[in-house]
TIVO-2410 file (N, C-alpha, C; in nm, 3 decimals):
# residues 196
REC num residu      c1      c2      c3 atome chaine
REC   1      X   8.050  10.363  10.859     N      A
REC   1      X   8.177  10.432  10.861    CA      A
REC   1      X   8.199  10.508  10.992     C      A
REC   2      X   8.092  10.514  11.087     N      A
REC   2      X   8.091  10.656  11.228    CA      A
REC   2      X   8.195  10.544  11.284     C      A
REC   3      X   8.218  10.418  11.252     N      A
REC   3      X   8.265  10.367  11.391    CA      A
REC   3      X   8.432  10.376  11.355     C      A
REC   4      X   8.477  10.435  11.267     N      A
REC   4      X   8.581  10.405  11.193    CA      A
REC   4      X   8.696  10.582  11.279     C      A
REC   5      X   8.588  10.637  11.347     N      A
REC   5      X   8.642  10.769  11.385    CA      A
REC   5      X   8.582  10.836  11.494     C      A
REC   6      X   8.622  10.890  11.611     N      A
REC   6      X   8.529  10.985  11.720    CA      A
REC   6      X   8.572  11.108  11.754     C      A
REC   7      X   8.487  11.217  11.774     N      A
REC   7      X   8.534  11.311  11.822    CA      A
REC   7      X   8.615  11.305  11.941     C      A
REC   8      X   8.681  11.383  11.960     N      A
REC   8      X   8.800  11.406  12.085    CA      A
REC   8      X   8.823  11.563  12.090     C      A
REC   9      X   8.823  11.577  12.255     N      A
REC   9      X   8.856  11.734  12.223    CA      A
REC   9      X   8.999  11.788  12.265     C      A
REC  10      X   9.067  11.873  12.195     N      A
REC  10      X   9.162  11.840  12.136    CA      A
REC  10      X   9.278  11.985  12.198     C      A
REC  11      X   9.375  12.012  12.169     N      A
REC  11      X   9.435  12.122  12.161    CA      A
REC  11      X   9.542  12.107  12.070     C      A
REC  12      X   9.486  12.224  11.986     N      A
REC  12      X   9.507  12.312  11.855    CA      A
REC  12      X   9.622  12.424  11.866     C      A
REC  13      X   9.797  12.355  11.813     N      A
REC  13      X   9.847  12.476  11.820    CA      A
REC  13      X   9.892  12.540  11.700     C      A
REC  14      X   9.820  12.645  11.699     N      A
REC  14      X   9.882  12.709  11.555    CA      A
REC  14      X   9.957  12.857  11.602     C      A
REC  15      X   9.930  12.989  11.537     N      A
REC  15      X  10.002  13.100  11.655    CA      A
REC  15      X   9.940  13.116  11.756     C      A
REC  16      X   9.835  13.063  11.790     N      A
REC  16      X   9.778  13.060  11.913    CA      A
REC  16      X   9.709  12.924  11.967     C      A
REC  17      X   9.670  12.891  12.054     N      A
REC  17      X   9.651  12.782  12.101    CA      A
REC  17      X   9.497  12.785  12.163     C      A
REC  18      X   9.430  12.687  12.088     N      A
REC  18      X   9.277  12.623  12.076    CA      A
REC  18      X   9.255  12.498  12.121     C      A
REC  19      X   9.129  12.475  12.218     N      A
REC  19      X   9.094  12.414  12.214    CA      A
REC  19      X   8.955  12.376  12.153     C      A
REC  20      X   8.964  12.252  12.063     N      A
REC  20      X   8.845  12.247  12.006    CA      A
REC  20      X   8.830  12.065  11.973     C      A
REC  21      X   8.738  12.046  11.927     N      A
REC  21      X   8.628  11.956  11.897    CA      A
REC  21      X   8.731  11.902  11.757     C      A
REC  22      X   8.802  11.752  11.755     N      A
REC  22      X   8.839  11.737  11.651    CA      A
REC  22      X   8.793  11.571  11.636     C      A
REC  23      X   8.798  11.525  11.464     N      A
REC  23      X   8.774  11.386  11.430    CA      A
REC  23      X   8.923  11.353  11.424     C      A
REC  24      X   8.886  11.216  11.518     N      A
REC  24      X   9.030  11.117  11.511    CA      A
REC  24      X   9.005  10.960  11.446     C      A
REC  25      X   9.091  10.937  11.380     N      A
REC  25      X   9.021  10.788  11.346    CA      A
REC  25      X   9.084  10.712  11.422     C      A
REC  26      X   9.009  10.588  11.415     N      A
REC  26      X   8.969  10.465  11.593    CA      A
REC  26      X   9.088  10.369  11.525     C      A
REC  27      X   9.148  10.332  11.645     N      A
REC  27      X   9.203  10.178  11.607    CA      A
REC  27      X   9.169  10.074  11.708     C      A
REC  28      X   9.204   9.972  11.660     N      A
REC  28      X   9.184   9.871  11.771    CA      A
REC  28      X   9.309   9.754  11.766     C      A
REC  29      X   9.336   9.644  11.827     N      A
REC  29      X   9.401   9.552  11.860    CA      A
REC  29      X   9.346   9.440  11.817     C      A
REC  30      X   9.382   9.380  11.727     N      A
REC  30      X   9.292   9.176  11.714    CA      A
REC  30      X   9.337   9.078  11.705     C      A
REC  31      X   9.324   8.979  11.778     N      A
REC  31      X   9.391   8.830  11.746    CA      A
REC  31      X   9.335   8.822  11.622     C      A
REC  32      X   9.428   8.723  11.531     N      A
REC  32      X   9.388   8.651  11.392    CA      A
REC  32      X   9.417   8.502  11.452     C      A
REC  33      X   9.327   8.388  11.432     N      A
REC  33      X   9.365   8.306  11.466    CA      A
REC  33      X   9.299   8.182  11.366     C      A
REC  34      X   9.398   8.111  11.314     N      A
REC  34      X   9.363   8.024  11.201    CA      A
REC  34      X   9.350   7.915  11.246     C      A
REC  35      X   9.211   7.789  11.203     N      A
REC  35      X   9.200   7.688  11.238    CA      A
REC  35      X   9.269   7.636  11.392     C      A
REC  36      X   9.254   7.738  11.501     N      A
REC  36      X   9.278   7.726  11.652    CA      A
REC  36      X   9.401   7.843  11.641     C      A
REC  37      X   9.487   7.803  11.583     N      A
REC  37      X   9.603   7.868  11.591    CA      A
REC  37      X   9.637   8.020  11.605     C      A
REC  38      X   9.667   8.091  11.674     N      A
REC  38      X   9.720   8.229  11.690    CA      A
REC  38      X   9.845   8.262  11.561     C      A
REC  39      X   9.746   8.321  11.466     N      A
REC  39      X   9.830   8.415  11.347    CA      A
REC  39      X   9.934   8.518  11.378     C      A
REC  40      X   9.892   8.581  11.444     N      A
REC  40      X   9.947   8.737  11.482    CA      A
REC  40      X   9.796   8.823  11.587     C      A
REC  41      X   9.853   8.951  11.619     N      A
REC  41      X   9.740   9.040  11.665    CA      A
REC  41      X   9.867   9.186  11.570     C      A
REC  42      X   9.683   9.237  11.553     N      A
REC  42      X   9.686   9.356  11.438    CA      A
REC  42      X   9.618   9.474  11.511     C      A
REC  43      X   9.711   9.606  11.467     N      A
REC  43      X   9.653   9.701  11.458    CA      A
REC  43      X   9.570   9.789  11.390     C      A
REC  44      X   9.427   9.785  11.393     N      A
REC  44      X   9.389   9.814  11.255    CA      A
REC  44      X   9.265   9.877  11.293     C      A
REC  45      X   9.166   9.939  11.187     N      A
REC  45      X   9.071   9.998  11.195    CA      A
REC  45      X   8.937   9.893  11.223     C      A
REC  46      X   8.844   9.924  11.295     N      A
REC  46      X   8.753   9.826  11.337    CA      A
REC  46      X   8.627   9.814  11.229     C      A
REC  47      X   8.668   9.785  11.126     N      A
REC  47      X   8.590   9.829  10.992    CA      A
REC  47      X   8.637   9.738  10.855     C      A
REC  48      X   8.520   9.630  10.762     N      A
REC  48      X   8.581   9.562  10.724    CA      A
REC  48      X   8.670   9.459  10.715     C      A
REC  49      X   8.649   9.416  10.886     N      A
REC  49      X   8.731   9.277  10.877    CA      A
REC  49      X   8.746   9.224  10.868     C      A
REC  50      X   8.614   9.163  10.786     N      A
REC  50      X   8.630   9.034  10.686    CA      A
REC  50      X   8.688   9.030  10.548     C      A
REC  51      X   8.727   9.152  10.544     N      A
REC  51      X   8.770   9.196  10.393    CA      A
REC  51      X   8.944   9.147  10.410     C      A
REC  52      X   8.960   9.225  10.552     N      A
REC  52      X   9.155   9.221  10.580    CA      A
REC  52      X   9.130   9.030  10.620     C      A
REC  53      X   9.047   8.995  10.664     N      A
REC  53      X   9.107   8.884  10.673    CA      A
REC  53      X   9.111   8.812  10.548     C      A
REC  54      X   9.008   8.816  10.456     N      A
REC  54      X   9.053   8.719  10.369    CA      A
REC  54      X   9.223   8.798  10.249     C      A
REC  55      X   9.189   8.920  10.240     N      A
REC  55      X   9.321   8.970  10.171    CA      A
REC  55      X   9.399   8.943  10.256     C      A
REC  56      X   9.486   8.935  10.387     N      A
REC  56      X   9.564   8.914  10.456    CA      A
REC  56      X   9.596   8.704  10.434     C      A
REC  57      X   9.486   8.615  10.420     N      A
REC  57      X   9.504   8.540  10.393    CA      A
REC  57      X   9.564   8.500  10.252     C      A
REC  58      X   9.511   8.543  10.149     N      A
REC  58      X   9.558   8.542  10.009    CA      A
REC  58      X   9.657   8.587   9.972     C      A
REC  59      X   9.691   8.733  10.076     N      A
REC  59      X   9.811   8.757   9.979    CA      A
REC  59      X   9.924   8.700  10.088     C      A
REC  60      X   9.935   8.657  10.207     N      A
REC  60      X   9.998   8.574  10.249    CA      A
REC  60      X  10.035   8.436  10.229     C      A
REC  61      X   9.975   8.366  10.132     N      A
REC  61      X   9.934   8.285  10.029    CA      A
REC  61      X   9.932   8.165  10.108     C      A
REC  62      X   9.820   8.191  10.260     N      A
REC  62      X   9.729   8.050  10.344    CA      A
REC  62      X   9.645   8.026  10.277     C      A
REC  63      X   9.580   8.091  10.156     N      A
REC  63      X   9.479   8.070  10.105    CA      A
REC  63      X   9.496   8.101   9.926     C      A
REC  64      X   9.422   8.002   9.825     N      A
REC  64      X   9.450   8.017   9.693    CA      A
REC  64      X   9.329   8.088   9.616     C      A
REC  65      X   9.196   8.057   9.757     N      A
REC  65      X   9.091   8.114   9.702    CA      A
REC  65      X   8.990   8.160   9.787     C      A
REC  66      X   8.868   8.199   9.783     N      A
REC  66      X   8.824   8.219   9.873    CA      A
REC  66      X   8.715   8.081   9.933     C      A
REC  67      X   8.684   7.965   9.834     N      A
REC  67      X   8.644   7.902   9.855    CA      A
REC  67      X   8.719   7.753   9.962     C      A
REC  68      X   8.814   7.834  10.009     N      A
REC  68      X   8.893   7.743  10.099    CA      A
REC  68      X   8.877   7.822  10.241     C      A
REC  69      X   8.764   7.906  10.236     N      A
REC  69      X   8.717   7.976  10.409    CA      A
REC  69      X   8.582   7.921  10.449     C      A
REC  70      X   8.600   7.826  10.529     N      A
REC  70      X   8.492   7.769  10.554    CA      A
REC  70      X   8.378   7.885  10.670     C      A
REC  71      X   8.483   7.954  10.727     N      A
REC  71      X   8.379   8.014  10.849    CA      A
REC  71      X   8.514   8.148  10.875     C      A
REC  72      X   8.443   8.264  10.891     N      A
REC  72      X   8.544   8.354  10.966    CA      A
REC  72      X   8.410   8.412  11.047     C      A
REC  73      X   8.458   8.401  11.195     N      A
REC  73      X   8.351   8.484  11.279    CA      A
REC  73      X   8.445   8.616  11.373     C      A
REC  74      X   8.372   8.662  11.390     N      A
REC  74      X   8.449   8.846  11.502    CA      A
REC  74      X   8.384   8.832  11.536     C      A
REC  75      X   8.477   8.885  11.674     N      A
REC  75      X   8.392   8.900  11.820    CA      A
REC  75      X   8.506   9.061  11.836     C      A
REC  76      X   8.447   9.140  11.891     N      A
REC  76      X   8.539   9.274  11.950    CA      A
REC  76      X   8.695   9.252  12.019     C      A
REC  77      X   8.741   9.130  12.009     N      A
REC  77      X   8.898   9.127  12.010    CA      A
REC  77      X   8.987   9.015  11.940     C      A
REC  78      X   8.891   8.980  11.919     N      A
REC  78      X   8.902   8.850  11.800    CA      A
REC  78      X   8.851   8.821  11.671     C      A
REC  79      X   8.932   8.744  11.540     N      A
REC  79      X   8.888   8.684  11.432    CA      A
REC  79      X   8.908   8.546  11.456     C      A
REC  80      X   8.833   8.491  11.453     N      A
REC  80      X   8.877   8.325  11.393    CA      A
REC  80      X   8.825   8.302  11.275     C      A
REC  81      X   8.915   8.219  11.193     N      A
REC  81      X   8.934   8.186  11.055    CA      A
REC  81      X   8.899   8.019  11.068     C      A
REC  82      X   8.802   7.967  11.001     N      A
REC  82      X   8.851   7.815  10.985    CA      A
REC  82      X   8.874   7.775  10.828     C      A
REC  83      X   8.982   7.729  10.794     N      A
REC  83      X   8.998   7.675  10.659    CA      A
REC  83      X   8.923   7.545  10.615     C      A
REC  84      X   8.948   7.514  10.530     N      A
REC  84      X   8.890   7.390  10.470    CA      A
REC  84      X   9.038   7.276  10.482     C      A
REC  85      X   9.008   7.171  10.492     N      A
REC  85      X   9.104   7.094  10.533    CA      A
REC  85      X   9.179   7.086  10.671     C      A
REC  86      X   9.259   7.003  10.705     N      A
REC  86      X   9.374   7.043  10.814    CA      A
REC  86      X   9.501   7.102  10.764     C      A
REC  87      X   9.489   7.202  10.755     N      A
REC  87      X   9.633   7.249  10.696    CA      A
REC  87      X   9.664   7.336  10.855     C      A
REC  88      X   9.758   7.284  10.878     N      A
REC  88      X   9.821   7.391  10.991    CA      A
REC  88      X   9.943   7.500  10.936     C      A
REC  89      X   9.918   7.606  10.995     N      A
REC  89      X   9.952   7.743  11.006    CA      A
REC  89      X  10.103   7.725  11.016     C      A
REC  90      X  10.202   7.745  10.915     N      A
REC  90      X  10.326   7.796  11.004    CA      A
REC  90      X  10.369   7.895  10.951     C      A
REC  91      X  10.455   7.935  11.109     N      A
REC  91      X  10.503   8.079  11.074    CA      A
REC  91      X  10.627   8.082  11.099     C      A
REC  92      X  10.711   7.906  10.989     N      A
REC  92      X  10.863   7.960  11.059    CA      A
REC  92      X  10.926   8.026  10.938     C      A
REC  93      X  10.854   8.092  10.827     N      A
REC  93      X  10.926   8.160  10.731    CA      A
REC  93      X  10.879   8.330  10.751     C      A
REC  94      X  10.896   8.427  10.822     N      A
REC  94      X  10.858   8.520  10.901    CA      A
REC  94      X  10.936   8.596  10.849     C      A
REC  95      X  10.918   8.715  10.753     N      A
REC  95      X  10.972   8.840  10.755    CA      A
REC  95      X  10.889   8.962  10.808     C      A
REC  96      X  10.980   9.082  10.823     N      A
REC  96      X  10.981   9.191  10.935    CA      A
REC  96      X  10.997   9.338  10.830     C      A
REC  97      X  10.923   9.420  10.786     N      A
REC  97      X  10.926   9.561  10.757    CA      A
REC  97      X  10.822   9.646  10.822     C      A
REC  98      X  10.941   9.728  10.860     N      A
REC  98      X  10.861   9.864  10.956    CA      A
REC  98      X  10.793   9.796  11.048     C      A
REC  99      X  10.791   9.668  11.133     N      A
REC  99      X  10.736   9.625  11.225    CA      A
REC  99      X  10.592   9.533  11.171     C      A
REC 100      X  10.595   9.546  11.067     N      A
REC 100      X  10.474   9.451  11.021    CA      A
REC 100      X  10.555   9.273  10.997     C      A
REC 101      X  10.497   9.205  11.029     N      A
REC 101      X  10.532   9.046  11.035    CA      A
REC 101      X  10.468   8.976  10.886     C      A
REC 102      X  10.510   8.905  10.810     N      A
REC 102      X  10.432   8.874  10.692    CA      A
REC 102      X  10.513   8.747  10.657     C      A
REC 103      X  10.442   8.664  10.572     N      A
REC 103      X  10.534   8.555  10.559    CA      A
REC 103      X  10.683   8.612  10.436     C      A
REC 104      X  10.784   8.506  10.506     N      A
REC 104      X  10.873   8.582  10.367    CA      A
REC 104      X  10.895   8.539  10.240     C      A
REC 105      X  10.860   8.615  10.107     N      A
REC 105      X  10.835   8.551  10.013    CA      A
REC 105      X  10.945   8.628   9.896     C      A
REC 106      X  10.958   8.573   9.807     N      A
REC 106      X  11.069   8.641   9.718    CA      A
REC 106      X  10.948   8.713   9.618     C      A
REC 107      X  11.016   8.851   9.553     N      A
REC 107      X  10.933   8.845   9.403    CA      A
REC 107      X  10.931   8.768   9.342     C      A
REC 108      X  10.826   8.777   9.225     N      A
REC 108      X  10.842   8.683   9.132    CA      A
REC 108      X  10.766   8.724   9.003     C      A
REC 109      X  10.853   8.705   8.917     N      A
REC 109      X  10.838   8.773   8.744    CA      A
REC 109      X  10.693   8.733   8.744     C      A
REC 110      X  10.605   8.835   8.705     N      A
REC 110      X  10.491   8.797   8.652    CA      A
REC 110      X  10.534   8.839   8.509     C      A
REC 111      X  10.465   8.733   8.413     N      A
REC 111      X  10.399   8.729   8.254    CA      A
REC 111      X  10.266   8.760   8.230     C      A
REC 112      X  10.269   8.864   8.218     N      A
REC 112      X  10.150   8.908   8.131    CA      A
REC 112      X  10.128   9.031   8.032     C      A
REC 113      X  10.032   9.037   7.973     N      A
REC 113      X  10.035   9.147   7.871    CA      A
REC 113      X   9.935   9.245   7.902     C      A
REC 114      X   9.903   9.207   8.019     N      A
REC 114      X   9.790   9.364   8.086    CA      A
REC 114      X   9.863   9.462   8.124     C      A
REC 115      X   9.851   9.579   8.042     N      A
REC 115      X   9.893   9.699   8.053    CA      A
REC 115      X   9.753   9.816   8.098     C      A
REC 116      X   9.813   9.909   8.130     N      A
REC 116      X   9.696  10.047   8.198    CA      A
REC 116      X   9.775  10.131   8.111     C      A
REC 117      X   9.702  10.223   8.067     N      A
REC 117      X   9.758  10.389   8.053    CA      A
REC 117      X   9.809  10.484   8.132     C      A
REC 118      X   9.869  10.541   8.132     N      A
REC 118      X   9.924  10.622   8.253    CA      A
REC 118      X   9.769  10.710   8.293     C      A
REC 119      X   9.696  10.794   8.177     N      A
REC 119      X   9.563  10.873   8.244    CA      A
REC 119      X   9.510  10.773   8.315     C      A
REC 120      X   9.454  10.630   8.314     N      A
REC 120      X   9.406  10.564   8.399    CA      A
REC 120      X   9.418  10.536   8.515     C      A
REC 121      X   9.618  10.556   8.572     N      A
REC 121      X   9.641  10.575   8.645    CA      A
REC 121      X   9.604  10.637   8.719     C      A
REC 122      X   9.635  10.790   8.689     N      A
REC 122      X   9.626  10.907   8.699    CA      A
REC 122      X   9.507  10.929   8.785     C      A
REC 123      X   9.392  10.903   8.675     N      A
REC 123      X   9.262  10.947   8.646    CA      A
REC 123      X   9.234  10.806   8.818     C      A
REC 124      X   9.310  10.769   8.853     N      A
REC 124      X   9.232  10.652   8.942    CA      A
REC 124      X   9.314  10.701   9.034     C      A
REC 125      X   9.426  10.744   9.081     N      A
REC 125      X   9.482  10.845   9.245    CA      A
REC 125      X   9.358  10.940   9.261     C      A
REC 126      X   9.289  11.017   9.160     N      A
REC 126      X   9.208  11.099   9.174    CA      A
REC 126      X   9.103  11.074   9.244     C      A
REC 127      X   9.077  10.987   9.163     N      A
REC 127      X   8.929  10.909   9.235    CA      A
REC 127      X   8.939  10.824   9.361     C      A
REC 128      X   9.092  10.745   9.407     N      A
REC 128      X   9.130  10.732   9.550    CA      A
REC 128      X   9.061  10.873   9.607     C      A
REC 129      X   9.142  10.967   9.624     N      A
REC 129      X   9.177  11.085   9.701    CA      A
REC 129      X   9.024  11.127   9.709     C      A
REC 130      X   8.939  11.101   9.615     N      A
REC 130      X   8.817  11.179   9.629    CA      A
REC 130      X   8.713  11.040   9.731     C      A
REC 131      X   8.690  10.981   9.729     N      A
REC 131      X   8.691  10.833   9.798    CA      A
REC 131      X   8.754  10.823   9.937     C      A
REC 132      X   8.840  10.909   9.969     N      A
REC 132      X   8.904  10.853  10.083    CA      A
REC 132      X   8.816  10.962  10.183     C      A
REC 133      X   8.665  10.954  10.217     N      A
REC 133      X   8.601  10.985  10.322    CA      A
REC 133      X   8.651  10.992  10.464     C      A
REC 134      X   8.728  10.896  10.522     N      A
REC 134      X   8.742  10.949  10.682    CA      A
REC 134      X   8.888  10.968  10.654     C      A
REC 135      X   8.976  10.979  10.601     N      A
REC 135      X   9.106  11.042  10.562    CA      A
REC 135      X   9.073  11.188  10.572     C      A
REC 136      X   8.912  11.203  10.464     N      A
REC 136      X   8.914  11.350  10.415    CA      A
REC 136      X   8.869  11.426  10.577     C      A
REC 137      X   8.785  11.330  10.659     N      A
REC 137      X   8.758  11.430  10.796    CA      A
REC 137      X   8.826  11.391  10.906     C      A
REC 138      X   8.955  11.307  10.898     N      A
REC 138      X   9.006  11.275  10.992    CA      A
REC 138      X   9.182  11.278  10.987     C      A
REC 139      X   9.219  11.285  10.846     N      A
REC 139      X   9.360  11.299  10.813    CA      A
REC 139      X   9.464  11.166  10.865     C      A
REC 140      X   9.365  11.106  10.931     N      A
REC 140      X   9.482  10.967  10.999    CA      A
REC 140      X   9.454  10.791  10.934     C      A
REC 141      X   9.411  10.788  10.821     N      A
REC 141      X   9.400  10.697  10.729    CA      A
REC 141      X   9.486  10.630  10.638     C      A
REC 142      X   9.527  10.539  10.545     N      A
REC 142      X   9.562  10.547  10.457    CA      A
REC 142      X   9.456  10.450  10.361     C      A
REC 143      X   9.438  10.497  10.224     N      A
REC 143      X   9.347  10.453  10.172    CA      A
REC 143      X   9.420  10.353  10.024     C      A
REC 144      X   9.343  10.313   9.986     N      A
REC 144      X   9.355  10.163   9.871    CA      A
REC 144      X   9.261  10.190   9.777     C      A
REC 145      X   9.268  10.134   9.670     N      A
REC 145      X   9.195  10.109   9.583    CA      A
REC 145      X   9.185   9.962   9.559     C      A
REC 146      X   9.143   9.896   9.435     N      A
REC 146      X   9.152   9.786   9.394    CA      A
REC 146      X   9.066   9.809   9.244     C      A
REC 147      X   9.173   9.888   9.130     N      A
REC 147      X   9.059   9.918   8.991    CA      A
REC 147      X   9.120   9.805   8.897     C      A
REC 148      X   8.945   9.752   8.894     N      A
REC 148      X   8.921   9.608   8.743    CA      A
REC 148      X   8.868   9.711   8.627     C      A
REC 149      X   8.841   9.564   8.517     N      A
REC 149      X   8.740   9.643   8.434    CA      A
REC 149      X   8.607   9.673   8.493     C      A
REC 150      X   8.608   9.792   8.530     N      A
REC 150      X   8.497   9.887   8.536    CA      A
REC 150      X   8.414   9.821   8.668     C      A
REC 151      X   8.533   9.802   8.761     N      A
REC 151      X   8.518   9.832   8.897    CA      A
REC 151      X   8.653   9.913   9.016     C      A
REC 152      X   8.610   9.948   9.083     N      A
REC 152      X   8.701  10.081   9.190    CA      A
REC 152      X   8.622  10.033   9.311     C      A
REC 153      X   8.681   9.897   9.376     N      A
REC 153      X   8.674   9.939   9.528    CA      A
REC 153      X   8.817  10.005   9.604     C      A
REC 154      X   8.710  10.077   9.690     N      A
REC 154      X   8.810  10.207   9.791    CA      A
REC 154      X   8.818  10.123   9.980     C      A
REC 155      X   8.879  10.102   9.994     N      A
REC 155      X   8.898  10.086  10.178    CA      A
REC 155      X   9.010  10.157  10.214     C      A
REC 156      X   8.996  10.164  10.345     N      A
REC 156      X   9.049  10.255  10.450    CA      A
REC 156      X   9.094  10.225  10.534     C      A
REC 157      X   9.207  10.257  10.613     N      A
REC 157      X   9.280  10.179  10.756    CA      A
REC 157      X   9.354  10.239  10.794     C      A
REC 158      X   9.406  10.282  10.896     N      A
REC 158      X   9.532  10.328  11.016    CA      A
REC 158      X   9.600  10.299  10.961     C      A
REC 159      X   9.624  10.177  10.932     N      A
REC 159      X   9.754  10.090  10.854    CA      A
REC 159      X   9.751  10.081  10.720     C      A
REC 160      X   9.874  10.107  10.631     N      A
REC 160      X   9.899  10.134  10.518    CA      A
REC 160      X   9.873   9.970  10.500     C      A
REC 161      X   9.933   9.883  10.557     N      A
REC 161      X   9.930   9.726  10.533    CA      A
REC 161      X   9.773   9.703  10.492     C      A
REC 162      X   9.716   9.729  10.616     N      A
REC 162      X   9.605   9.651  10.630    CA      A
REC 162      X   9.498   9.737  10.529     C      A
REC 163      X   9.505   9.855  10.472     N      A
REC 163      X   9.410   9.913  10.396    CA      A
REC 163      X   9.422   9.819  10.256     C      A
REC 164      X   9.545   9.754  10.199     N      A
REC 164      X   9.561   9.702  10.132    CA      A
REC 164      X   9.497   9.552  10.123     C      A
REC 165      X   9.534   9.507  10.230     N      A
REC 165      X   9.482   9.336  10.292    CA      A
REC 165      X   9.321   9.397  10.260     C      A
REC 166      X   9.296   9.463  10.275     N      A
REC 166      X   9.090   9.507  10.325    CA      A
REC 166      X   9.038   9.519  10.165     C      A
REC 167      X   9.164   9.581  10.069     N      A
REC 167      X   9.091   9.608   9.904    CA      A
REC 167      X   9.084   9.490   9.846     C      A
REC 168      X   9.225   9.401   9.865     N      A
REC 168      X   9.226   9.270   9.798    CA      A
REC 168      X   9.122   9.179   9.846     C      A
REC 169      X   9.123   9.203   9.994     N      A
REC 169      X   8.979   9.111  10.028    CA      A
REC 169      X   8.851   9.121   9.939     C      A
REC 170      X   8.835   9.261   9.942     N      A
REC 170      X   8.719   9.282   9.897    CA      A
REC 170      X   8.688   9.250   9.775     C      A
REC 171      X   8.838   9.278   9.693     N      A
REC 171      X   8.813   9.238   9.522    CA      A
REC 171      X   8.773   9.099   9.520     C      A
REC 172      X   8.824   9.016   9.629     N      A
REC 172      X   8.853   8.822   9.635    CA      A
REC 172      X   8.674   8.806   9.612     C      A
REC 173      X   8.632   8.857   9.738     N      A
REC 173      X   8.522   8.841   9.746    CA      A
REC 173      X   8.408   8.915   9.655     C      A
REC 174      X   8.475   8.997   9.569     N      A
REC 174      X   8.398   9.086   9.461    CA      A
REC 174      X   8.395   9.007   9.325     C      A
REC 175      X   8.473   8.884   9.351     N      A
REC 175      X   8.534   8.849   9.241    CA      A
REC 175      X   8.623   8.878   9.102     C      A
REC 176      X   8.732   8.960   9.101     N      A
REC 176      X   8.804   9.053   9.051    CA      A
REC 176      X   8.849   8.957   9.003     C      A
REC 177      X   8.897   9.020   8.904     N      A
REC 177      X   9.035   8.912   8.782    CA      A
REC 177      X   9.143   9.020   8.855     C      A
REC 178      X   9.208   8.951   8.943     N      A
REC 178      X   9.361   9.050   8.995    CA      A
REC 178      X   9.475   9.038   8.874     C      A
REC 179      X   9.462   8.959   8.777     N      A
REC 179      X   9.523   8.962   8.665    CA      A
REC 179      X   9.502   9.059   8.561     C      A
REC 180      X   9.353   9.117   8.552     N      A
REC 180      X   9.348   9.237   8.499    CA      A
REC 180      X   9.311   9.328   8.559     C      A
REC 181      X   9.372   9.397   8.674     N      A
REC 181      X   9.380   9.487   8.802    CA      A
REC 181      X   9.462   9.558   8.886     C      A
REC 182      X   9.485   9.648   8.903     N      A
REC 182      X   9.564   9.707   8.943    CA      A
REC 182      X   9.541   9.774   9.108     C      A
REC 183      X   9.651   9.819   9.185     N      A
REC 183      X   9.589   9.864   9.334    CA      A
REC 183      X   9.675  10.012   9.302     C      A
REC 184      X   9.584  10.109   9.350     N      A
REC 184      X   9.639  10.275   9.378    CA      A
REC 184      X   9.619  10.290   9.489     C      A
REC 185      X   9.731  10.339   9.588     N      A
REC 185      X   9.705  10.325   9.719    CA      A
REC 185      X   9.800  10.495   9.791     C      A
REC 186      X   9.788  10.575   9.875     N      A
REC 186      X   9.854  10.641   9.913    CA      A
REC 186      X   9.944  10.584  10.029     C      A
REC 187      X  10.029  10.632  10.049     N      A
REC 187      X  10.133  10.645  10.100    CA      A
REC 187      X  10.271  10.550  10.061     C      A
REC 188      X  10.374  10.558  10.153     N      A
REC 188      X  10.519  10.482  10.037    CA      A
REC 188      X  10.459  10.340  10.000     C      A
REC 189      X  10.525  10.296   9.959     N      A
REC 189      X  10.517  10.142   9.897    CA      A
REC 189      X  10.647  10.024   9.945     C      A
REC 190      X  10.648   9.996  10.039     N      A
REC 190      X  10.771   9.918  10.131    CA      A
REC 190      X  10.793   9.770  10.063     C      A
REC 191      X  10.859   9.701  10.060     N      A
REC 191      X  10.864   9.543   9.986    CA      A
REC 191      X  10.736   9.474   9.987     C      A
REC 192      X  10.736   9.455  10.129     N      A
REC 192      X  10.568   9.371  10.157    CA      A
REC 192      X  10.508   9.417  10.093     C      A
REC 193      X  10.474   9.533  10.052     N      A
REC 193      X  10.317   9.598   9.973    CA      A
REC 193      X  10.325   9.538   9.849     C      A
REC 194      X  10.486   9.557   9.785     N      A
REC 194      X  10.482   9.480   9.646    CA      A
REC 194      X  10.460   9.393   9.651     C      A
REC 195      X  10.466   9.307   9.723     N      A
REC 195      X  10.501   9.133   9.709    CA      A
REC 195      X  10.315   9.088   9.697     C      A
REC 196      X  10.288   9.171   9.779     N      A
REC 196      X  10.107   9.124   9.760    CA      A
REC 196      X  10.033   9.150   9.624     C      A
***
């Protein structure tokens, strides 16, 4: 997690003006690039990026599972992704919120009869908020959940997007029933967030 944040020294204005020693959390810049192809480049925390790539794949829906990722390797300014098959990448259905790029997809009625309780809810922002470690010493995060039966993974990111892309990854690869699962996440909730 140290690499996720660094000290910086800082100036502090409150009625008077300090300089001091503060935690900032890190971002970085990355190509995503699928089977050769240039996806996008992301702003995001340098932490877990095999998690945002495969949630960024799934819920962009390049991918149905995780057993269709043959190889994802990082290098410090790059992901490459290789899929299974030749399926080439397109990106001429492209929607745009708050500057995030995502494919554009309509809602769509889900059927089902999995319901939560509201305390579960509840009782699971809590346990976000207590979970959200470099939020809690750095304030520049936004954090995710991803709660199954009687699992709570927590990730973290600069980006409200990508903290989300990083939980679903993780559930993909945790193997989660996202059918009986829910995501608690801080901050607003913009179309794209629903649609994933």
């Amino acid at each position: 997690m140290d690499e996720m944040f660094q000290k910086v020294k800082i100036i502090k204005v409150d009625r008077n003006v300090h300089r001091i020693d503060d935690l900032v959390a890190i971002d970085t810049k990355m190509k995503l690039f699928v089977n050769g192809s240039k996806l996008g480049e992301f702003y995001l925390s340098p932490h877990d990026l095999e998690d945002f790539v495969l949630g960024y794949l799934l819920d962009e829906r390049y991918i149905k599972s995780i057993i269709e990722v043959k190889k994802i390797n990082v290098t410090d300014t790059d992901i490459k992704v290789e899929l299974t098959g030749n399926q080439t990448i397109k990106r001429d259905k492209l929607a745009c919120y708050d500057g995030w790029v995502h494919q554009d997809q309509d809602l769509v009625k889900i059927n089902s009869d999995f319901k939560v309780e509201r305390k579960k809810v509840m009782d699971s922002f809590d346990l976000l908020i207590k979970k959200a470690e470099i939020w809690s010493k750095t304030g520049g995060t936004h954090v995710a959940a991803l709660v199954g039966e009687g699992q709570f993974i927590v990730r973290e990111d600069v980006s409200r997007h990508v903290a989300v892309d990083k939980v679903i990854g993780a559930g993909l690869k945790a193997g989660i029933d996202f059918s009986k699962s829910f995501i608690v996440c801080s901050g607003r909730i913009p179309p794209d967030r629903v649609v994933k």
